[in-house]
Structure formats: structure tokens, C-alpha cells
C-alpha positions, 0 to 999 in steps of 0.5 A, a space after each residue: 681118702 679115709 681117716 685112717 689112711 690120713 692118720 697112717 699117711 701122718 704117722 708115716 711122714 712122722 716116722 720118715 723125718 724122724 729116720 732123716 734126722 737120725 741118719 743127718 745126726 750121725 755120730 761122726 769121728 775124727 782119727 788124726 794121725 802124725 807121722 813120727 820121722 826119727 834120724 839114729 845111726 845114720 837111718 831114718 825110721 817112720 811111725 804114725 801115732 794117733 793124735 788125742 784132743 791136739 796133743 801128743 807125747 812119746 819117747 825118743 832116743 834120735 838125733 833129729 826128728 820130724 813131726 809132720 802131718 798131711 797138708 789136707 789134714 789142716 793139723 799144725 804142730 806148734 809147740 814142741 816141749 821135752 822132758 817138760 822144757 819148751 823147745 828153743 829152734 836151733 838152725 835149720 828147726 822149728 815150725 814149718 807148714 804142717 811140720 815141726 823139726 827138732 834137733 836132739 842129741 841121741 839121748 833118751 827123751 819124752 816128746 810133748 807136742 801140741 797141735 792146731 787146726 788150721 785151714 788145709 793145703 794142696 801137698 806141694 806148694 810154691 812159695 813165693 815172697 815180695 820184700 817190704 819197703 819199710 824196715 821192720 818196726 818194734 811194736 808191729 802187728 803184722 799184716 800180708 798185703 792181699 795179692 790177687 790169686 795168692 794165698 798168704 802163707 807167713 813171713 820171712 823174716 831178717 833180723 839183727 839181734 844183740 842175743 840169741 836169746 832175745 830171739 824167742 820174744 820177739 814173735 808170737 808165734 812158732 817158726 823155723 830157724 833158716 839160717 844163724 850166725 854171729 858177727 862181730 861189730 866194732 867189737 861187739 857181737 852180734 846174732 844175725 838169723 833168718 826165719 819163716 812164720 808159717 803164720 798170717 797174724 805175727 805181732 813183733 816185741 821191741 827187744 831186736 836192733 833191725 830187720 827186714 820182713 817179706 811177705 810170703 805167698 803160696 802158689 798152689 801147684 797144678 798136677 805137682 807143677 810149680 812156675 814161678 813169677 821173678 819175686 824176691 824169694 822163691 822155694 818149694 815146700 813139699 810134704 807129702 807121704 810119697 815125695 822123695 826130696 831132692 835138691 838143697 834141703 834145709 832140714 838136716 840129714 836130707 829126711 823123706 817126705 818134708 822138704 824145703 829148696 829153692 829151685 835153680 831157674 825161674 821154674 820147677 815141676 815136681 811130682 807126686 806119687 800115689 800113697 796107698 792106705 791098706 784099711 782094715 775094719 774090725 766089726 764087733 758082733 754087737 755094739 749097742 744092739 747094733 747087729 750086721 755091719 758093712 762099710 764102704 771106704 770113701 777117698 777123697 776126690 783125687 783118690 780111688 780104692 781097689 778093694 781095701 786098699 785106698 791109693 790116696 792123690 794131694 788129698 790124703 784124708 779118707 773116709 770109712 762109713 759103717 752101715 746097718 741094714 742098709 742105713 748109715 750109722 756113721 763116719 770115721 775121718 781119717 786124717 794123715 792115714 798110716 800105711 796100714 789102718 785099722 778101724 771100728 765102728 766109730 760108737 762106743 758105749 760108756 758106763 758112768 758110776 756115780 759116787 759120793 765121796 765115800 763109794 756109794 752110788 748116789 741114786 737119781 742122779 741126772 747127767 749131761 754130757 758135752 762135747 766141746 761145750 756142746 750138750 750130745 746127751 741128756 740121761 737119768 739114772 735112779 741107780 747111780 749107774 748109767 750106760 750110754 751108747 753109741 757114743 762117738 770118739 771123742 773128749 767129753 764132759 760129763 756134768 751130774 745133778 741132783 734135781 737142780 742141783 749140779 754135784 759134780 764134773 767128770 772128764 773122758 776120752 772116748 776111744 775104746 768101750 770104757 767105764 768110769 768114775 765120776 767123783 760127786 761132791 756128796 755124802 753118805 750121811 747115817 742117823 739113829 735116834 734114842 727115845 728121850 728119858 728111856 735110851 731105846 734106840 727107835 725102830 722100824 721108822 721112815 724118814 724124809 730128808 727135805 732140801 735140795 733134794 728129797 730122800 726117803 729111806 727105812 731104817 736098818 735092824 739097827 735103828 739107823 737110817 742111810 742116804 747116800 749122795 747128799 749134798 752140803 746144806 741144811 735140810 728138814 729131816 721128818 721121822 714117821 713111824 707107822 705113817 705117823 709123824 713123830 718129829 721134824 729136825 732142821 739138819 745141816 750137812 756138809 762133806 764132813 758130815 759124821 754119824 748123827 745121833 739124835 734124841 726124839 720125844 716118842 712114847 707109847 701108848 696104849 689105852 685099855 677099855 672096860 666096861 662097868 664090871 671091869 670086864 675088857 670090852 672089844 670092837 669100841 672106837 677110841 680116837 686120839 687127836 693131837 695137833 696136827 695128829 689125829 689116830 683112830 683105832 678099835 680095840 681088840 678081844 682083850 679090849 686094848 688098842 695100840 697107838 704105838 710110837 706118838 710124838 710127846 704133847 697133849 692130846 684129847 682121849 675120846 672113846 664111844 660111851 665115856 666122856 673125852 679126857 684130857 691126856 699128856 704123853 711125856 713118857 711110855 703111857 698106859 691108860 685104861 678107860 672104863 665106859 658105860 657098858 654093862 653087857 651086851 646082849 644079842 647086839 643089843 649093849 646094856 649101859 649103866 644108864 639103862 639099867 639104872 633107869 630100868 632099876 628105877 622103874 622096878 623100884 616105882 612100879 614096886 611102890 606103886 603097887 605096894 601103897 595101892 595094896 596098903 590103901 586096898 587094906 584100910 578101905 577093906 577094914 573101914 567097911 567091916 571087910 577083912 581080907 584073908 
């Protein structure tokens, strides 16, 4: 095999674990559904609301209602509170086995009903209990006894009270309220009720005078099937979309789908009808550049589906997966489905905006979203506006940082496409500085702001210079203009932070070059050196160079052909240096030190030749000899 074929072969198998860790990664949705069972004027009526992070809340005017789930769902009501009041069970109310009773008076009302998961159950169950030997006991954790081929299902309880309302102390948990009364003793009343916990682990209070307790078991139906082995306590417990109740039923006014009876001999047999789901899928055109949907619907085991509609067994829970080209890109669950369902692809796009405490968009932010305490994406966005997709149905939250720096907390139910706002605790911070001793404000500057997180911004027309999204601290602010640092501040900022305007030690300086006939010299280096500050610079046609804006301090003026000179800077400054220059000429420069020197040699040679011209003449004279 050829090295080439090898690498392919690796980006291959490369390529193919990647593409199964996505389709093992897909988003997967839950929809639970509770269906609402309203008794009004002598009518029941049904409706399915969509239940949201284990709670839901609607408005009723009935006499009774039921909130019950689907067994297979594993989604138990367990506190129910109206118009902000927790609900108390009165006889034949409360707590059941994936149901929840409450008795109501016909008025208007704002329903709040919690739920919990808990492990699913077949649609009808016999239930079955065995009475303990020991009376009940204050203080007692309760625990069922394991009895082989039974599941535990909760407790009955009998207890005799000196007030009804000690009743809601006594247990930790939910319960339905079988039976209550009063009886007189010895001429004090008392209250004797009956109750069952659908719950395994009850721990009882101190405040009863006795009670008994059995131990209750389901016996899972076979085919809707119950035969019942000679116990102390025998009922059937049916909740099931399709089940017509019959026999004695403890929930008021005889309500579909929820009942509770005793049968009349040692056996029964109830059956269940098929509940049919219509389902309906709406396939947007694009999501998340996601183009050519298809679904299959999956039903449970005991279930089948012809075409769209989905006929539904003990296990009422489907399944809706979408696909693109071919490749599954997720699954809708749905839980206690509604007789008709509409579904989406179960992704969703969310557009975060990331604002300081004054609106703006806190630029460079990093994010992380959770969902139940689990990080699902990790994003950046260098413009404060970030857009994630897909994005399962869900609660997430959405924590923000800059660098490592967490700066804020956002919370969101995902259900539809959203956007929203998530609040940093940040700041928008604004500076101007005035030149100390001249009141101009500075111009055309940078500044970096060093902290928990480094800024860089231009200052406006104005002389202001803006960050927004800062966080509370303290923080180096350093002012440049033109690449030279003019100063160094120590800021502290908090969420309060207001306009700061500061004074800053900047002046300008310009030096001017001339040479010996005071005439503007150009293209001479002139180096300027500070601490920590070193300029260079040529000067132009009128001789002048232009440092600009330097920071206030001594510096060191050092220009070719002219000795360094000592120069402070405490105010705008202009200085001219003349240099040893005289001409220049075909690129030959003439300095005062050359013409002098040239000078003196005219001036040597002169004298020279003027004392041999003296000396010539005494000699001619001595001999007689006269020059003319």
C-alpha cells in the first residue's frame, strides 16, 4: 500500500469516528405532557398541557380536577398550590400513583402543580398489601419489607388524630386521603382517616395518638389481567388514556381514565383499549443550515403506527426522530402524548446579546452554557452577540466571562427559536484628559486598560476615550499618542463607575535646526532620549522636526553637528539649535570648523609669502640690486 493510500485510509477512519460520535451526540428532546381532567356542571372535559422544568400552572373554574400523567412517563404530580396556597387533600384528594385529585368549589383559580421522576409503571396495576404486626410508631422511617416477585408501591395508613390538621405533619410526603371522619370519645373528638403513600421512603412525625400501617405492593397486570393472592388489602389502580372506569371509585363524581376500586371476589381482569396519537410534524425550510428533513415516528414496543397515526398499548411514550440526508440529527420523546400532537425538529437556535449594566455590548465575551449542571457548549463572541445552534429543548444557563473573569449568569428555557439578554455585571467607563497648565483636552491618543481584562481603544473628536463591558477593580490605564507613552494611571472602577477626567503632563515640542548663517538646515537627524522614551526624527525643508505630545521630564537633545544639550520639558516648548554648518555644496557640507580652518591656512600662506617677499627685498638691497 502507498503512503497515500495509507494517509487517505487514516483521514478516512478519522473522518468515520468523528461522524458516529455526532449521530451518538445528538440532541435529544423531552416533551411531557399532563393531561388536565376538569368536573363543571355535571361535565368532565380533558386538555394536555406541555409540562416545563417539572412544573406547570393554568387556570381553572371546576368543581374537581385531575392532573394525571401516563404511567410509562415516570412523571409524578406532587405538590399541588392555589393561588399561592398549598393545597391541603380533603376526602377522596391528593396524591395517587402518577395522579394528583384536588377538590375545588367552581371559582376561578390559578393552579401551580410540581412534578417528580420517578421510575414508570405498566397502565394497570393490582395492588395489594399485607398489614404490619407492630402498631405504628412516632419517629419511624418507614421501610417495605421485600417480597419476592412484588414491587413495593407505598403504604396504607390508619391513623387516629386529636386534629385534622395535625394530619399534614405527620408524613413527608404526598398522599390521598381515602377516608375521614370524626368520632366522639369520651366526650372528646377525634379524627380517624385513612390514607395511601404512593411513596417507598415515608418518615412519620410524633403529633398522632395511634396507627396502623400496611405495606403495599403492586402486582403488575399480564394483558390488563389482575388475579389476586387472599391479602389483607386488594385494589385495582387503572390510569390509562383509553380505560372507562368502573366499579366503586374513590375519586369523585366517577372522572375517565383515573380509577381506584376494589374488586368483588378474590380476582379480576380489566382491559385496555388502544390510544391513538395523530402526529403531525412541521419541518421548517432551514434551521441552523440544516436543509431536507424526514422523520420516522418510533412507538413503543406494544404500539404500532399506520401512517401518522400512532395506536399506543401500556406504554404510552413515543418517539419522533428527524433525519437529513439520511443521518439522524435527533430525537423528540414524547411523554403522556395528547390525542393530537404537533412536533418540530427537536434544535433550536439562541441569540445571546451580552450587555453591561448600561446597554452596550461587552465585546470578547467567552460563554458557557449548561444544562443541568452539565457544560453542552462553549462559545466566544468578539462582538458581544453570539448565536447558537442547534440547540436542543431545554433549561439552560448560560455563564459569561471575560478572560477568566466570570461576569455574569443568565437562565433560559429553549422551546421555540429565541434570543435574549443576558445582564453582566459590567460597566461602560468613559475618560478625557486635559493638558496640565494649558486646559486643552488631548487628542487623537490610544489607551490601554490593563486588568482583569486588557482594552484598547481610540479616542472619539471629543478627546474621550470608551470601554464598555469592564468589570469592578483596579486597573493600569497607559495613554499613548502616536506610539509614544505619554503616561500610566492606576484606575480603580466599580458599577458605579461615572465619567473620569483626568490631568496628564503632555507638551509639545518642536525643535528648529539652523546652521551658521541662521539659515533652516534639512534632512539633519535629531534624537531625542528620555527615560524610558527614545524619538528619532529628520527635519523637514523648513528645518523643523515635530515630536508632538511627550511626556513632561528631562530629556537629552542630540542633533548631528552640534554638542547634546540638556533640555526639560514642563510646558509646550520650542527649541532652536544652530549646528556647525555653513553650506552645502554638490553634497559636500561646508562646517565652521573647515572654513576656519581653510581661512587660516589663506591667512599662513599669506604671511608666508608676504615675509619671503620682505626678505627677497633686503637681500636685493644688500647687493646693490633694486627691484623695479
Amino acid at each position: 500500500m502507498s503512503s497515500y493510500r495509507r494517509i487517505y485510509l487514516v483521514l478516512g477512519l478519522v473522518i468515520c469516528l468523528a461522524l458516529l460520535r455526532s449521530i451518538y451526540s445528538l440532541p435529544i428532546a423531552e416533551n411531557f405532557y399532563a393531561e388536565i381532567l376538569e368536573y363543571s356542571n355535571g361535565n368532565w372535559t380533558s386538555r394536555y398541557l406541555l409540562v416545563n422544568d417539572y412544573t406547570l400552572s393554568f387556570n381553572t373554574v371546576a368543581n374537581v380536577i385531575v392532573i394525571r400523567t401516563d404511567p410509562s412517563s415516570g412523571l409524578q404530580p406532587i405538590t399541588v398550590v392555589i393561588d399561592g396556597v398549598p393545597y391541603r387533600p380533603s376526602n377522596k384528594t391528593g396524591t395517587l400513583w402518577f395522579s394528583y385529585i384536588v377538590q375545588l368549589d367552581a371559582r376561578p383559580h390559578t393552579i401551580t402543580v410540581s412534578f417528580q421522576r420517578r421510575t414508570p409503571l405498566t397502565s394497570v396495576n393490582g395492588i395489594i398489601g399485607l398489614k404490619s404486626a407492630s402498631p405504628l410508631s412516632a419517629g419511624t422511617n418507614l421501610t417495605i419489607p421485600i417480597v419476592p416477585g412484588f414491587v413495593p408501591a407505598g403504604y396504607r395508613v390508619e391513623l387516629l388524630l386529636s386534629s385534622s390538621n395535625d394530619l399534614t405533619t405527620i408524613l413527608n410526603k404526598p398522599f390521598f386521603v381515602l377516608n375521614s371522619s370524626t368520632i366522639d370519645i369520651l366526650g372528646q373528638s377525634l379524627v380517624a382517616v385513612d390514607i395511601l403513600v404512593p411513596f417507598t421512603n415515608v418518615t412519620v412525625g410524633q403529633n398522632f395518638i395511634s396507627g396502623t400501617v400496611w405495606y403495599l405492593y403492586f402486582l403488575p397486570s399480564k394483558e390488563g389481567s389482575v388475579t389476586f393472592p387472599p391479602y389483607d388489602f386488594r385494589a385495582i389502580y387503572v390510569n390509562y388514556p383509553s380505560y372507562k372506569s368502573k366499579g366503586e371509585n374513590f375519586i369523585l363524581a366517577n372522572p375517565p381514565h383515573v380509577a381506584l376500586y376494589f374488586p368483588p371476589g378474590l380476582s379480576a381482569s380489566e382491559s385496555l383499549g388502544r390510544y391513538s396519537v395523530n402526529v403531525a410534524v412541521a419541518l421548517p425550510d432551514t434551521l441552523c443550515n440544516i436543509k431536507d428533513y424526514t422523520f420516522k415516528i418510533i412507538p413503543p414496543q406494544d404500539g404500532y403506527v399506520n401512517e401518522n397515526t400512532v395506536y399506543l398499548g401500556e406504554n404510552t411514550t413515543l418517539t419522533v426522530r428527524f433525519f437529513s440526508g439520511g443521518i439522524s440529527i435527533g430525537d423528540l420523546i414524547i411523554y403522556s402524548p395528547p390525542p393530537s400532537l404537533l412536533v418540530q425538529p427537536p434544535i433550536y437556535s439562541l441569540e445571546i446579546r451580552f450587555l453591561d449594566l448600561m446597554g452596550y455590548p461587552v465585546n470578547n465575551t467567552s460563554f458557557i452554557i449548561y444544562s443541568r449542571g452539565i457544560p453542552v457548549y462553549r462559545g466566544f463572541t468578539p462582538s458581544g452577540t453570539a448565536v447558537v445552534c442547534p440547540l436542543p429543548k431545554g433549561s439552560y444557563d448560560i455563564v459569561a466571562y471575560l478572560g477568566s473573569v466570570a461576569i455574569g449568569k443568565g437562565k433560559v428555557d429553549v422551546f421555540s427559536d429565541q434570543s435574549m439578554d443576558v445582564r453582566t455585571n459590567t460597566s461602560t467607563v468613559r475618560f478625557q484628559f486635559v493638558r496640565q497648565g494649558t486646559g486643552e483636552i488631548l487628542k487623537d491618543y490610544t489607551a490601554i486598560l490593563r486588568g482583569y481584562v486588557t482594552m484598547r481603544a481610540n479616542s472619539s473628536m471629543d478627546g474621550i476615550v470608551v470601554y464598555h463591558g469592564v468589570p469592578p477593580g483596579n486597573y493600569k490605564l497607559d495613554i499613548l499618542w502616536n506610539g509614544t507613552l505619554l503616561a500610566t494611571y492606576n484606575v480603580s472602577i466599580d458599577l458605579s463607575s461615572a465619567d473620569k477626567v483626568l490631568s496628564i503632563q503632555a507638551y509639545k515640542l518642536q525643535v528648529l535646526v539652523r546652521n551658521l548663517l541662521d539659515q533652516p538646515v534639512k534632512n539633519i537627524q535629531v534624537l531625542l532620549e528620555g527615560r524610558d522614551f527614545s524619538k528619532t526624527r529628520l527635519t523637514d525643508e523648513m528645518g523643523r522636526v515635530d515630536f508632538g505630545f511627550v511626556p513632561a521630564g528631562n530629556y537629552t537633545l542630540i542633533v548631528e553637528q552640534a554638542l547634546p544639550q540638556k533640555l526639560e520639558v514642563s510646558q509646550d516648548t520650542f527649541k532652536v539649535v544652530q549646528i556647525d554648518e555653513v553650506a552645502k555644496i554638490y553634497g559636500f557640507t561646508i562646517t565652521g570648523k573647515i572654513l576656519s580652518l581653510v581661512v587660516g591656512l589663506i591667512f599662513v600662506f599669506t604671511m608666508i609669502w608676504l615675509v619671503a617677499k620682505i626678505v627677497k627685498r633686503f637681500i636685493h638691497r644688500g647687493k646693490g640690486i633694486e627691484e623695479v
